[in-house]
N, C-alpha and C positions, 0 to 999 in steps of 0.2 A: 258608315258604321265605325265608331271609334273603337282603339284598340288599346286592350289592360297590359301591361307587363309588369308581375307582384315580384319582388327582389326578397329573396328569404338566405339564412345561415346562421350561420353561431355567432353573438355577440364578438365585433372586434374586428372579425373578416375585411371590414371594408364594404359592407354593403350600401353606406350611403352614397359613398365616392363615386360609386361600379353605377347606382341607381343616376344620380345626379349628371355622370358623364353622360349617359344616355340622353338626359332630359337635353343637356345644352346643345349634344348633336344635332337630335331632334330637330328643335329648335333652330338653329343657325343652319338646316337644310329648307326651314321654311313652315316645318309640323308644328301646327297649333298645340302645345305641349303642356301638361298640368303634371306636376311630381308630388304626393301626397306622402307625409311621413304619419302610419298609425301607431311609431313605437313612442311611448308614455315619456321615455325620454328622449323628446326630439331634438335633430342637430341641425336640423337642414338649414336654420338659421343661423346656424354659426356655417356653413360651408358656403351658404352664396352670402356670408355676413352680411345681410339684412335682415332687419326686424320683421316674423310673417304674425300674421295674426288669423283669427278664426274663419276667415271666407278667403279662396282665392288672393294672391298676389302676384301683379306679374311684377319679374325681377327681371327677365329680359326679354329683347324682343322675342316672340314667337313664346314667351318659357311663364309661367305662372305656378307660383308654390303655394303648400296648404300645408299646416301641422294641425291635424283633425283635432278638437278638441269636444270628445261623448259627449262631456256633462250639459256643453250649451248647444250641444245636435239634440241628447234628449230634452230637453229644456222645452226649446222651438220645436220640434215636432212631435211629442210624445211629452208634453208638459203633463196631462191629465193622469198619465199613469206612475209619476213621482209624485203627485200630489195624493194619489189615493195609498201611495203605498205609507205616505206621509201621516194621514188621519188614521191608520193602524197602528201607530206605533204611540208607544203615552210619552210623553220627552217630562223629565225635570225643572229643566230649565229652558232659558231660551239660548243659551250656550250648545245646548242637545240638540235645537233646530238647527243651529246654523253650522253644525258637525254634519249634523244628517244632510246638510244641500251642497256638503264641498265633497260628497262621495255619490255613487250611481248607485241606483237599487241594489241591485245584487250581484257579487263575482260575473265574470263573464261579459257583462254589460257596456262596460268602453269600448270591448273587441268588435261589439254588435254595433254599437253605432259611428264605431271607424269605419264598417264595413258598408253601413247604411248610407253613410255620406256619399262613399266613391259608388255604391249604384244611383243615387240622384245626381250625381256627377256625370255619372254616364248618359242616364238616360235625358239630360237637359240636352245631350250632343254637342256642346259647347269647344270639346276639344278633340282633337283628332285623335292623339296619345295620351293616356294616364297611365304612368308609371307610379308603383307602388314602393314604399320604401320600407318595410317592415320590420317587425321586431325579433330580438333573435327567436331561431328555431324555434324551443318549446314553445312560445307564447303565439307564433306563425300558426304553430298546427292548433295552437288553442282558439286562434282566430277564425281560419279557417274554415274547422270541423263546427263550429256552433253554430250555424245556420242552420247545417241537417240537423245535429243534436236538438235543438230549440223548436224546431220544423214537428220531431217526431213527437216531442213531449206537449207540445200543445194540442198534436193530431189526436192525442191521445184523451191528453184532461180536457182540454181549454170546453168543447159541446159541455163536459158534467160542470165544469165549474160555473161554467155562463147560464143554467140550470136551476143548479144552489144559490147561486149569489138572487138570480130573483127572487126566491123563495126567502128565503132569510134576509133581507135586506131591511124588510120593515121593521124587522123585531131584533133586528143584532145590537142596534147600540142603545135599546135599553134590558133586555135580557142579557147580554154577551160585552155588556160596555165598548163595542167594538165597531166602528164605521167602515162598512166592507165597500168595494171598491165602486164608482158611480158608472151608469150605462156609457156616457163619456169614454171613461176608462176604459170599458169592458170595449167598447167601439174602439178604441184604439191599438188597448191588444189584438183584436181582430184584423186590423190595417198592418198590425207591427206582423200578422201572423201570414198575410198575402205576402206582405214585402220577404220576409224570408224565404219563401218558397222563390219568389222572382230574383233572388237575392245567390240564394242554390244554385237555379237556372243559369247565371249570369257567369259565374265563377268559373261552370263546368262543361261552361262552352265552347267548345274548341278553334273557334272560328276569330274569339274574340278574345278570351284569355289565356295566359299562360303564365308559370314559373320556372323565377331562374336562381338555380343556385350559387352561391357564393360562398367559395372556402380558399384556403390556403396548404401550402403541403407540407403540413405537421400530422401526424398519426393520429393524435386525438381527433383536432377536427376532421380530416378524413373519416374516418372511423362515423363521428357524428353525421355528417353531409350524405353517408350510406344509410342510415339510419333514417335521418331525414326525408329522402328521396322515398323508401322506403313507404315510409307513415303515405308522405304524400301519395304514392300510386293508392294505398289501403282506402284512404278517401278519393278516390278516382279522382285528382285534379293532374293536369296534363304540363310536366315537365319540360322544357324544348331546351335550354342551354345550361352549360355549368360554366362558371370564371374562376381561372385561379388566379388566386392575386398575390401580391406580393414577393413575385420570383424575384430574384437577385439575378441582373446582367450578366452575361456571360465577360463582357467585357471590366469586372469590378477585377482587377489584380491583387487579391493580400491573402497572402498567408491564413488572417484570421478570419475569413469568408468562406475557405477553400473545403472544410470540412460541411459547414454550412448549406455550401453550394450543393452536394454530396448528399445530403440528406433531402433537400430539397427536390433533385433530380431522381429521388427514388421513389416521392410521393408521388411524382409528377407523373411519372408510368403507371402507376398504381391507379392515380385516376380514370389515366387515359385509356388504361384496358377496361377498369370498371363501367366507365361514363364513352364507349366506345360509339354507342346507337343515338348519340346525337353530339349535336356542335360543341366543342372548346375553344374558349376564348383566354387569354394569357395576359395577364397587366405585370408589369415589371412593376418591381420596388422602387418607388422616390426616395430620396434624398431630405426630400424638405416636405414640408405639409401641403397637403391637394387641397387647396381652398378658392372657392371664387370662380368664376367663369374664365381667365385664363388656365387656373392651372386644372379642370376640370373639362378643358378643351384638351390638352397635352395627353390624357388618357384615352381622351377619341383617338386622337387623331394616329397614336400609338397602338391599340389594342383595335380597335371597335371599326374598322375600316370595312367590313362585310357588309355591302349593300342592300343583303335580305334583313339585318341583322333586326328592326323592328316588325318584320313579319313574323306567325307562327312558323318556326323553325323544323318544327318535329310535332306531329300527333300521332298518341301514340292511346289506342284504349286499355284501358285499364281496367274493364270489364266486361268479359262477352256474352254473352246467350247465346246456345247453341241447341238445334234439334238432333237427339240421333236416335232415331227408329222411334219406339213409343216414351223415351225418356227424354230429357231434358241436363245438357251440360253447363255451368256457370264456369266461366277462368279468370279468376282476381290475378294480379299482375304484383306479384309479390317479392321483390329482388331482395336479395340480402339477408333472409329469414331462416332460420331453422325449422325443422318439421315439428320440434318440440316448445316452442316460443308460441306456436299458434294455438288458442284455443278457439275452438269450432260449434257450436251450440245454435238451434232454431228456436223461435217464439211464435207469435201468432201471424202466421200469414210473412215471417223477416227470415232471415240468416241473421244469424252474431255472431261476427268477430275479433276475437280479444288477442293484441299482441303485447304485452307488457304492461302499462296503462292507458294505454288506447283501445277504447273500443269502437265499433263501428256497428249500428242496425241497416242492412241491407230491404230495405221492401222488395217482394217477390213480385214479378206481373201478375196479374188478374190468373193468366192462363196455369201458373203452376199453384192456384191455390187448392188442388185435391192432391197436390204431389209433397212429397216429404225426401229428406235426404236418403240416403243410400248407399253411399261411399265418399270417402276425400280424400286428394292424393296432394304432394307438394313437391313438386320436378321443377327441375331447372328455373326456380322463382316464378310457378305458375303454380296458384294454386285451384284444384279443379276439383268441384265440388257437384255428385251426379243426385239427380231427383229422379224419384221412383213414383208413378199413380198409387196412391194407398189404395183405392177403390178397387184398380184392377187385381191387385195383391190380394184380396178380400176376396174378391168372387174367384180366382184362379186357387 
């Protein structure tokens, strides 16, 4: 069974470096190794400077890199569904088509099929390790979360749309001047809509994936990487290490460091009490650029010496079900939150909830579908949310 490690933080941190050193460790202990970069602006080619292109390359032994590229993932495997989105729309000219094939359907869409690649990545079993190298923060969680997101809205439309589109299909492009999507299509969304589900499954698997945060010890980003971790528990994916990167040696002598140094050593605690329930990892400051397979050894061989350090480090759930007596307990794992930041709201058969611009649909088990909320509480970055029988309230 091959094993994911997705490298997430704030633009700038160092996430490629921190990802890349992994990959070469990896690698030169003997693991069959694949490093994927899903950020839009990828580097990875300038850090092992060579040329990567759209399938696998290996760059060294044991070490294979990839800079996912949607447009020609959806292409090849989801051709039918830009094609039909293509005959809905009326173009000008032929300048209009060829704008329309250098962008993906809709927002959202490259994050989906960066994601889509590294689960046929996975599942060909080709590699022992896939390490992730992703985009900053915001665009992580935007990553991320769209599989559920996408998952629930298709649960939802996709059976009435698949419905209408038979119905009207004969009569739409000359009633409606409009060529609605072909069963091809409609078959494909259908595949694109398994794959997400199996796509969820893979992400939130504790056995095979994990995230690792990457920051540095400046107060903003602190500040973000709480936030971040934060989001991440809200979508139940499973955290196991933080790196902080860029300390400054203790052994640097100047005056104009020394303040520096100072600030730095006050983040540092600040983390380490924060980030106390699982592993810290520490990369000192270079001097010169980390580039290449030597000098991306020099950070192994410096920081990354922990022999488990490619194992899941820490699982940790993020959210329980619980029985107590005839009601039912839920505890979302929510660090960092205020009681006031959360809003709290149920839908049909789901929980929702909203912390800022993030929201999140919970599906309830089968078994709590006669029960309804009753209380929420928010302690110690647990939030605990109780279900009540509506039935029995009825007849009592």
């Amino acid at each position: 069974m091959s094993r994911i490690i997705i490298f997430t933080g704030k633009g700038g941190v160092g996430k490629t470096s921190t990802a890349a050193a992994h990959a070469v460790k990896a690698a030169k202990e003997g693991v069959k190794t694949l490093i994927v970069s899903t950020d839009m602006a990828h580097n990875l080619s300038d850090i092992f400077m060579k040329e990567l292109g759209k399938e696998p390359k290996e760059v060294e032994e044991n070490l294979w890199a990839l800079e996912v590229d949607p447009n020609y993932e959806m292409e090849l495997y989801y051709g039918s569904i830009s094609e039909a989105f293509k005959k809905m729309i009326t173009f000008q000219n032929s300048e209009d088509v060829e704008s329309f094939d250098d962008i993906v359907v809709f927002p959202g869409m490259e994050e989906l099929f960066s994601l889509l690649k590294i689960k046929k990545l996975y599942d060909e079993g080709i590699y022992e390790l896939i390490i992730v190298d992703c985009a900053p923060t915001g665009e992580t969680l935007s990553l991320l979360k769209l599989p559920e997101i996408l998952s629930w809205y298709m649960e939802k439309l996709f059976p009435i749309g698949k419905v209408c589109m038979k119905v009207l299909r004969p009569i739409s492009k000359t009633v409606f001047k409009l060529e609605l999507p072909s069963s091809a299509a409609l078959n494909d969304i259908e595949k694109l809509y398994v794959k997400l589900g199996e796509l969820q499954e893979l992400l939130k698997n504790r056995e095979v994936c994990s995230l690792r945060l990457v920051t540095v010890p400046e107060k903003m980003i602190v500040d973000e990487t709480k936030r971040n971790y934060m989001y991440l528990n809200l979508y139940n994916f499973n955290v196991d290490a933080l790196y902080i990167n860029r300390l400054l040696p203790d052994e640097i002598d100047n005056d104009f460091f020394d303040k520096w140094k100072d600030i730095q050593k006050k983040y540092v605690e600040i983390l380490q009490d924060t980030f106390s329930n699982m592993p810290i990892y520490k990369i000192k400051w270079y001097p010169t650029d980390v580039n290449g397979t030597e000098g991306l050894s020099r950070i192994a061989e410096d920081a990354l010496r922990d022999e488990k350090i490619f194992k899941v480090l820490k699982i940790s759930d993020s959210e329980v079900f619980t029985k107590t007596g005839t009601s039912y307990k839920l505890d979302i794992k929510l660090p960092f939150v205020e009681k006031q930041e959360v809003d709290l709201s149920e839908g049909e058969n789901e929980l929702i909830i909203k912390i800022g611009n993030f929201k999140r649909n919970i599906p309830m088990p089968d078994v709590l579908r006669k029960y309804s909320v009753s209380k929420a509480k928010l302690d110690a970055g647990i939030l605990s949310v109780y279900f009540e029988n509506k039935e029995r309230d009825l007849n009592e």
